[in-house]
C-alpha positions as a Markdown table, in Angstrom:
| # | Residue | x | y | z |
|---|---|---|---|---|
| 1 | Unk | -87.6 | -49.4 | -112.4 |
| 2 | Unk | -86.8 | -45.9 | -112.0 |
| 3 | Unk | -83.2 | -45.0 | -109.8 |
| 4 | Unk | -85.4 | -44.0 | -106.9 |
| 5 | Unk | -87.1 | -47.7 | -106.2 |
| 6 | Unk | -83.8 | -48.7 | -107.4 |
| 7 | Unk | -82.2 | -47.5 | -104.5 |
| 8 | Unk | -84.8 | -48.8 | -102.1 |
| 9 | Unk | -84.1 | -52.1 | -103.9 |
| 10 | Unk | -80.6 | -51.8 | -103.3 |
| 11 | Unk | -80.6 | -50.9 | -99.4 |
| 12 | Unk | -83.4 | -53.5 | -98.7 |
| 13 | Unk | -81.2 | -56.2 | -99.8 |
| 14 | Unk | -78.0 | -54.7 | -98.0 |
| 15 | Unk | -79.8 | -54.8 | -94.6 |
| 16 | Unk | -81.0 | -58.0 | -95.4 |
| 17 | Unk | -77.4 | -59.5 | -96.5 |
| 18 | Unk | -75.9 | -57.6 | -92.5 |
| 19 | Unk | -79.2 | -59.6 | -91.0 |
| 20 | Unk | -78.3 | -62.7 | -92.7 |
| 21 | Unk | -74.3 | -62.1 | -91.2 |
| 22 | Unk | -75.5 | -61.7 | -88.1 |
| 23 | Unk | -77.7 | -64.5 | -87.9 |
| 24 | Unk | -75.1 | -66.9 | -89.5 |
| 25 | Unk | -72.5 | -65.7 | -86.8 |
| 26 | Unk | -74.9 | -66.3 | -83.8 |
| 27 | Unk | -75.3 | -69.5 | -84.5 |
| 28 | Unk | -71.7 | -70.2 | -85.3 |
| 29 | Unk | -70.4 | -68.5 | -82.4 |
| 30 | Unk | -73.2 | -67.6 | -79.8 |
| 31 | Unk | -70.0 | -66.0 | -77.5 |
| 32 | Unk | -69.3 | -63.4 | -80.2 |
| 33 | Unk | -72.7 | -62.5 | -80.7 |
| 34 | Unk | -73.1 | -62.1 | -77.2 |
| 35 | Unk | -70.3 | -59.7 | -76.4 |
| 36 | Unk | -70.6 | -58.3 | -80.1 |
| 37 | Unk | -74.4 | -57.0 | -78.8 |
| 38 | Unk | -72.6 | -56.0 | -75.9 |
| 39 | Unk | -70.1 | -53.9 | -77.9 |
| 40 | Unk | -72.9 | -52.0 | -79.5 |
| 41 | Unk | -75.6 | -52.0 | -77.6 |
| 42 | Unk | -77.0 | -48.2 | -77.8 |
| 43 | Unk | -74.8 | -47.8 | -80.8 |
| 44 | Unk | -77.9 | -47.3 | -83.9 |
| 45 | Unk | -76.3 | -47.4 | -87.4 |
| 46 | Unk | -77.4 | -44.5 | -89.3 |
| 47 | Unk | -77.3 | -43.9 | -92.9 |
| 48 | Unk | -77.0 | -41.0 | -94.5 |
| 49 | Unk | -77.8 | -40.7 | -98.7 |
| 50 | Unk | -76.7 | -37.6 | -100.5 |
| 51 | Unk | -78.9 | -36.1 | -103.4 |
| 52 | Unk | -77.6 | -36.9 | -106.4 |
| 53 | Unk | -76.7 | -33.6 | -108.7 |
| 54 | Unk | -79.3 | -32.9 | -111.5 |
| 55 | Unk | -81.5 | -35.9 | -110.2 |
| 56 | Unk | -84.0 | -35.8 | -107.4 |
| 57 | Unk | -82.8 | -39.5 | -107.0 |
| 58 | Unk | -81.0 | -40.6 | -103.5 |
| 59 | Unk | -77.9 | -42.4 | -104.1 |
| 60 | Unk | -76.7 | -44.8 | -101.0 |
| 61 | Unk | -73.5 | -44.1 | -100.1 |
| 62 | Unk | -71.1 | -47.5 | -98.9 |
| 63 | Unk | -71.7 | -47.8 | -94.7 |
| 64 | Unk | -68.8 | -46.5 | -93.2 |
| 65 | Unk | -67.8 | -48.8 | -90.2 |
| 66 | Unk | -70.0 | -48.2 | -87.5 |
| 67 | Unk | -67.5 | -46.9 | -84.5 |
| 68 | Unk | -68.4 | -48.2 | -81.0 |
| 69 | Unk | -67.9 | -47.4 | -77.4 |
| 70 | Unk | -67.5 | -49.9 | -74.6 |
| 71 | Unk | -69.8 | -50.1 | -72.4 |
| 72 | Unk | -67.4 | -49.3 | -69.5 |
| 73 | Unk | -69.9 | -49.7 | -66.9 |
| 74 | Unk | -71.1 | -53.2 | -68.6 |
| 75 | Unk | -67.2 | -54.4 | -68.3 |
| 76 | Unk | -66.5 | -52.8 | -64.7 |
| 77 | Unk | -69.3 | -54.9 | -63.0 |
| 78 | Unk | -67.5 | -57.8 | -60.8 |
| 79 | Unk | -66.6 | -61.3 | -62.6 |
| 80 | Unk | -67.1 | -62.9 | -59.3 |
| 81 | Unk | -70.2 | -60.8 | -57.5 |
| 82 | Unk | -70.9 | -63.2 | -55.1 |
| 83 | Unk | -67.2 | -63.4 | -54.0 |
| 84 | Unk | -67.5 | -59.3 | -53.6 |
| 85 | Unk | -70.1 | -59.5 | -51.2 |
| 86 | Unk | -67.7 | -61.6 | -49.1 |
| 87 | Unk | -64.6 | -58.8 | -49.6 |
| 88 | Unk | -65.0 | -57.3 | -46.1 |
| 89 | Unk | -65.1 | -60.7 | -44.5 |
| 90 | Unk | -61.8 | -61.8 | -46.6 |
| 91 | Unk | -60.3 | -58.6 | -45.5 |
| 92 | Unk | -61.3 | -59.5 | -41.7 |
| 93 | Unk | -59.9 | -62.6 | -41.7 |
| 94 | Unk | -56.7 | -61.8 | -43.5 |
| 95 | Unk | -56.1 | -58.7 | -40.9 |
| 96 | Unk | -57.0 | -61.5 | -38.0 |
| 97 | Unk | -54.3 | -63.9 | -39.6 |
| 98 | Unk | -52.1 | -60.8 | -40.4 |
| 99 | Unk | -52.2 | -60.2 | -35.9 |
| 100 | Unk | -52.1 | -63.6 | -35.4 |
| 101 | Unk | -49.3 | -64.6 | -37.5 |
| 102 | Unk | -47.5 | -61.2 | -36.1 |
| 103 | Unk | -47.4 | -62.1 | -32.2 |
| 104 | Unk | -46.3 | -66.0 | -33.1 |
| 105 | Unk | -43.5 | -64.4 | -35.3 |
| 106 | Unk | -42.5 | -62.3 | -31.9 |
| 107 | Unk | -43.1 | -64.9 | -29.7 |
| 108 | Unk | -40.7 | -67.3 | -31.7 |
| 109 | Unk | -38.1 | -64.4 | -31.8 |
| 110 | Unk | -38.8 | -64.1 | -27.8 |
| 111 | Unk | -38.3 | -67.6 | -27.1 |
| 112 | Unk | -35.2 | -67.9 | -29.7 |
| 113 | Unk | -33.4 | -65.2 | -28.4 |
| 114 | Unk | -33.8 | -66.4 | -24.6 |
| 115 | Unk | -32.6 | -69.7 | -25.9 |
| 116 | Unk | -29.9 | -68.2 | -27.4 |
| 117 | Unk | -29.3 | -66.1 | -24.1 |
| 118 | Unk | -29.3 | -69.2 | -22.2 |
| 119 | Unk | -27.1 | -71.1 | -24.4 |
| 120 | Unk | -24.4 | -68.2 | -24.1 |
| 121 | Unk | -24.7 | -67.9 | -20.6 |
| 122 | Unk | -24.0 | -72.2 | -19.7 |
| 123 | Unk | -21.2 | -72.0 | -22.4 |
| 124 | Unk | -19.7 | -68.8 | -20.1 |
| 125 | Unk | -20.5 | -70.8 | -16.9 |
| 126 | Unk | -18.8 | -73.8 | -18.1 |
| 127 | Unk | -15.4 | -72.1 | -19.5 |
| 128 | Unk | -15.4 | -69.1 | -16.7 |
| 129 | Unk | -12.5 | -68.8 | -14.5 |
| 130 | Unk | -13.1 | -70.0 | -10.6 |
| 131 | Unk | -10.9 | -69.2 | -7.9 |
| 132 | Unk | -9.9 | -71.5 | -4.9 |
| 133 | Unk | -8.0 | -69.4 | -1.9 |
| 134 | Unk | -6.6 | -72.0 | 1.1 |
| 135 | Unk | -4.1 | -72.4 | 3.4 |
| 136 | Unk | -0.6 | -73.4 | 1.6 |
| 137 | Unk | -0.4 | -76.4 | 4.9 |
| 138 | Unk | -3.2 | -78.2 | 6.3 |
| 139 | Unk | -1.2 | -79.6 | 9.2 |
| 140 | Unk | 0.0 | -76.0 | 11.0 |
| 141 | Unk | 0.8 | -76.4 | 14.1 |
| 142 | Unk | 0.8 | -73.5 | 17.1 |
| 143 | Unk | 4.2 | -73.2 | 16.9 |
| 144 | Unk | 4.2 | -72.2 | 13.1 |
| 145 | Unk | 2.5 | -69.0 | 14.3 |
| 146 | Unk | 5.0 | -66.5 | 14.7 |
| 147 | Unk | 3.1 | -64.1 | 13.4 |
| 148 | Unk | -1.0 | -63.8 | 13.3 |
| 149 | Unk | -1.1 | -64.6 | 9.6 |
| 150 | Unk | -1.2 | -67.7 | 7.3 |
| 151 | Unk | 0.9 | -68.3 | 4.1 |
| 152 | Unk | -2.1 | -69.0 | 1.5 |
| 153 | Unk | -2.5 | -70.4 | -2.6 |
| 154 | Unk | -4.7 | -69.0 | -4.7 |
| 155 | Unk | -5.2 | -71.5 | -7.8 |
| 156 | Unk | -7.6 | -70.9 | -10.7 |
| 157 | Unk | -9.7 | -74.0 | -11.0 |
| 158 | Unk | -11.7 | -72.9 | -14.4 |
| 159 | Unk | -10.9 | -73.7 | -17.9 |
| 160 | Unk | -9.5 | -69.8 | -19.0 |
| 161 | Unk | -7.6 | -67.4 | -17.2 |
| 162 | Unk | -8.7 | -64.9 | -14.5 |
| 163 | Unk | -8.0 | -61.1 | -14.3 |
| 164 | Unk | -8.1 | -58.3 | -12.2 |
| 165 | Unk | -7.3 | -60.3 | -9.5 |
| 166 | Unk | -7.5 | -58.4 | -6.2 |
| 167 | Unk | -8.4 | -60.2 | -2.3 |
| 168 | Unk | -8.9 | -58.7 | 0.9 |
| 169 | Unk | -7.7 | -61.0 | 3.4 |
| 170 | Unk | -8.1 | -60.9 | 7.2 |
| 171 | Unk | -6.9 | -62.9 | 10.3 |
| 172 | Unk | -8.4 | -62.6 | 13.9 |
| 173 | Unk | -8.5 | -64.3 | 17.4 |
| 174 | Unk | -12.0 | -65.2 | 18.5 |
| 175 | Unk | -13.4 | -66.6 | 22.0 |
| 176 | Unk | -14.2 | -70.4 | 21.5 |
| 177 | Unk | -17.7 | -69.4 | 22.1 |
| 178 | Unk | -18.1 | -67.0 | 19.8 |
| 179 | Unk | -19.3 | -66.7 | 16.5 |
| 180 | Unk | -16.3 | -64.7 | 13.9 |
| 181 | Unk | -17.5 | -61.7 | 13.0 |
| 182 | Unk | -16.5 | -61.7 | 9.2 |
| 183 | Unk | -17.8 | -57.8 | 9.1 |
| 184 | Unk | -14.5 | -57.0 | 7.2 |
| 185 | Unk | -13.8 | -54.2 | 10.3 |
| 186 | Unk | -10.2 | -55.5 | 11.1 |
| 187 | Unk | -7.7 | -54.4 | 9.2 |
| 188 | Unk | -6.5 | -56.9 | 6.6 |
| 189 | Unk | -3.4 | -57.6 | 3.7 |
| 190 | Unk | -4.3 | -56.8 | 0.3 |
| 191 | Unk | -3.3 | -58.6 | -2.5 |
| 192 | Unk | -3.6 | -58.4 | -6.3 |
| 193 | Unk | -2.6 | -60.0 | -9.4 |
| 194 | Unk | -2.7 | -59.3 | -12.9 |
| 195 | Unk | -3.6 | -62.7 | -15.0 |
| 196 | Unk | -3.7 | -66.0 | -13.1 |
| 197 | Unk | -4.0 | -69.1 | -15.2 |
| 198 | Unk | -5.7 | -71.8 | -15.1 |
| 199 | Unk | -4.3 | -74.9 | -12.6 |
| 200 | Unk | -1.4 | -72.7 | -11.7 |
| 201 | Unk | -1.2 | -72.0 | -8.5 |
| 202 | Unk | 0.0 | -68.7 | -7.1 |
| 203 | Unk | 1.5 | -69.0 | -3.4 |
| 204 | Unk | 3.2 | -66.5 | -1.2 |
| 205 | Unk | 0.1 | -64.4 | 0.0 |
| 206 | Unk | -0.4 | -63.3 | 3.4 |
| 207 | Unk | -4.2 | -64.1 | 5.4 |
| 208 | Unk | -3.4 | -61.0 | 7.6 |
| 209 | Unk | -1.4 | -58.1 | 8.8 |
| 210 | Unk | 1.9 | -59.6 | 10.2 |
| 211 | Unk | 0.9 | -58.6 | 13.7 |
| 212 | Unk | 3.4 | -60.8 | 16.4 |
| 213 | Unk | 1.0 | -62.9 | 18.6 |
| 214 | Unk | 1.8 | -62.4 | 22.4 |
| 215 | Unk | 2.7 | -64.9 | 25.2 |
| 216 | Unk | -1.0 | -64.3 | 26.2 |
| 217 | Unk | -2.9 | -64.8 | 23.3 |
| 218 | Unk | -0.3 | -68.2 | 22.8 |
| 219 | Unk | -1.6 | -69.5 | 25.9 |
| 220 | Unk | -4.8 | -69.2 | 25.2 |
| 221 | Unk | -5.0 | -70.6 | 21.9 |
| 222 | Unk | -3.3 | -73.2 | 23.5 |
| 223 | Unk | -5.7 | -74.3 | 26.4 |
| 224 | Unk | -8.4 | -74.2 | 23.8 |
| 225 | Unk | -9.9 | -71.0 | 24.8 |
| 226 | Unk | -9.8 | -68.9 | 21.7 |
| 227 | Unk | -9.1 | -70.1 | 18.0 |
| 228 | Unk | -7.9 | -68.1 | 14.9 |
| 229 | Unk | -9.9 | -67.3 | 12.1 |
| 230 | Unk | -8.7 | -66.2 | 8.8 |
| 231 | Unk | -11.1 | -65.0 | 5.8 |
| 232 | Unk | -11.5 | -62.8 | 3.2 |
| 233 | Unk | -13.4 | -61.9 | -0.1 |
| 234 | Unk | -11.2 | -62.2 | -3.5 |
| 235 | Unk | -12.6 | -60.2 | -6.6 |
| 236 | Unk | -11.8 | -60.9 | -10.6 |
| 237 | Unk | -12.8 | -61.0 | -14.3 |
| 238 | Unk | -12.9 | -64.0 | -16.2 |
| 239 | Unk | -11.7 | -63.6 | -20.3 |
| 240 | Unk | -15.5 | -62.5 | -21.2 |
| 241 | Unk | -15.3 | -59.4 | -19.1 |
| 242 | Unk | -18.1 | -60.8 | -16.3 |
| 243 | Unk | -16.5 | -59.7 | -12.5 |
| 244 | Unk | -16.5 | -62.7 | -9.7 |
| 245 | Unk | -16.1 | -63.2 | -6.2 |
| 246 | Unk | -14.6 | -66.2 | -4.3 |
| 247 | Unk | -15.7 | -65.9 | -0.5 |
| 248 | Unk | -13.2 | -68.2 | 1.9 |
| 249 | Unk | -12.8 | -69.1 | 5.5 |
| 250 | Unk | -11.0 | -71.3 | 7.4 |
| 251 | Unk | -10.1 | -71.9 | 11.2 |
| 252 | Unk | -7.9 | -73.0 | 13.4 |
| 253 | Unk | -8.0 | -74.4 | 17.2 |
| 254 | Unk | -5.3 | -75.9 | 19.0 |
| 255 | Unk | -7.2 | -76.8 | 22.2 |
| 256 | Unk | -7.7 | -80.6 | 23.3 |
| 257 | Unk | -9.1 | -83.0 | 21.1 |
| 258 | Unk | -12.2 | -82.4 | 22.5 |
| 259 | Unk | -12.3 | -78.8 | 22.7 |
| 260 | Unk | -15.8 | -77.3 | 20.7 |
| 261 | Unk | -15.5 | -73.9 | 18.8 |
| 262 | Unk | -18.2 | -72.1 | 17.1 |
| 263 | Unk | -17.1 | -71.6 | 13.7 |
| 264 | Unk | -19.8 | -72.7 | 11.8 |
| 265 | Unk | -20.5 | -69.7 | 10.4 |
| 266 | Unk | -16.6 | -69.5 | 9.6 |
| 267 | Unk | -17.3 | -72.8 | 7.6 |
| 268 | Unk | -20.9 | -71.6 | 6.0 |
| 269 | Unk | -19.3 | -68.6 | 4.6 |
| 270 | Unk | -17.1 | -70.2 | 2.1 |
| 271 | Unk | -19.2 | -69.4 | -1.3 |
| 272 | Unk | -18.6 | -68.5 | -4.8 |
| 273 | Unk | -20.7 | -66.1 | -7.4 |
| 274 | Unk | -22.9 | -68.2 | -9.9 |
| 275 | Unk | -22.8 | -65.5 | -13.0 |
């Protein structure tokens, strides 16, 4: 056998030995072949033979390893393609839960924080200072009126201390028949005070100028013809800073025992703030 069938010999069985390879590793490991064909498909194995020197012979050369490129489009397709055909309608949905889940958050942030709101404001209403303004004597007769005013106690009646204390108070004569005017337009006594406790009770104020009441209007607060009224607004702070208002009236009539006044409206304007 000459060198040239030789080497025909030789490569024959070579390819025949790869075939054999490849057979005997696709039937040991079908996954391999599969992404081995994969890994080479459009990769041909060449073979190139150089001339021997002095011989018109070919000698094979050994195979180099055959260098490969990925099939890049082969390995970007989608694991999942079905699943990517449902991508905008994931991304829908999660955009939907996304607004949804949003505007509960807020509306649980609303709700908390009006709670919390609430919550502050009882606490305040329960441990804010009140004020209580009446007459120092219940039982004052005619004759303890020297002077058209009305010794008064101002007591704090909350659970903390009141501030800023300051009260407008006024006194007046009114016609039994008439309603008091409680339009602030007489003069009055001002009063103030810097802290007032709680459950202490402050006396000494004045419910109105210390005008002298005449022999006139005597007699007729006497026959029932005229009564005194005495109100007044008095303004503070309680210890969180909030301002306050106690509104008080009371009357007096030293008529008969069945002499009728109009003071109702003397009686309905007793009120206090509700902050």
């Amino acid at each position: 056998m000459d060198n040239t069938a030789k080497g025909f010999a030789q490569k024959i069985i070579s390819e025949l030995s790869a075939i054999k390879e490849l057979v005997i590793n696709a039937v040991s490991h079908p996954d391999q072949e599969h992404r081995d064909s994969q890994r080479y498909k459009g990769q041909p194995a060449t073979c190139q033979a150089e001339r021997a020197p002095g011989s018109d012979s070919f000698i094979p050369e050994p195979q180099p390893p055959i260098a490969c490129n990925r099939d890049t489009a082969q390995e970007n397709q989608p694991r999942f393609p079905r699943l990517t055909q449902w991508k905008p309608v994931f991304e829908v949905a999660g955009l939907a839960f996304l607004i949804i889940y949003t505007t509960v958050s807020v509306f649980l942030w609303c709700e908390s924080r009006r709670a919390n709101d609430a919550t502050e404001a009882h606490f305040r209403l329960g441990e804010r200072a009140w004020m209580e303004v009446k007459p120092k004597r219940e039982d004052l007769k005619l004759a303890d009126f020297e002077n058209l005013d009305i010794p008064l106690v101002v007591t704090n009646v909350g659970k903390t201390p009141a501030t800023s204390f300051d009260a407008t108070l006024i006194a007046e004569i009114v016609e039994k028949n008439s309603r008091p005017p409680l339009d602030f337009k007489t003069t009055g006594v001002r009063s103030t005070s810097g802290i007032i406790f709680p459950n202490a009770p402050i006396d000494g104020l004045s419910g109105g100028p210390p005008n002298k009441i005449t022999e006139s209007q005597r007699k007729e607060l006497a026959a029932g013809n005229t009564y005194l009224v005495f109100y007044g607004i008095a303004n503070f702070k309680d210890i969180f800073g909030v301002a306050h208002w106690t509104k008080f009236c009371f009357w007096r009539g030293f008529g008969a025992v069945d002499s009728t006044y109009n003071a109702k409206t003397c009686t309905d304007y007793n009120s206090v703030d509700a902050n």
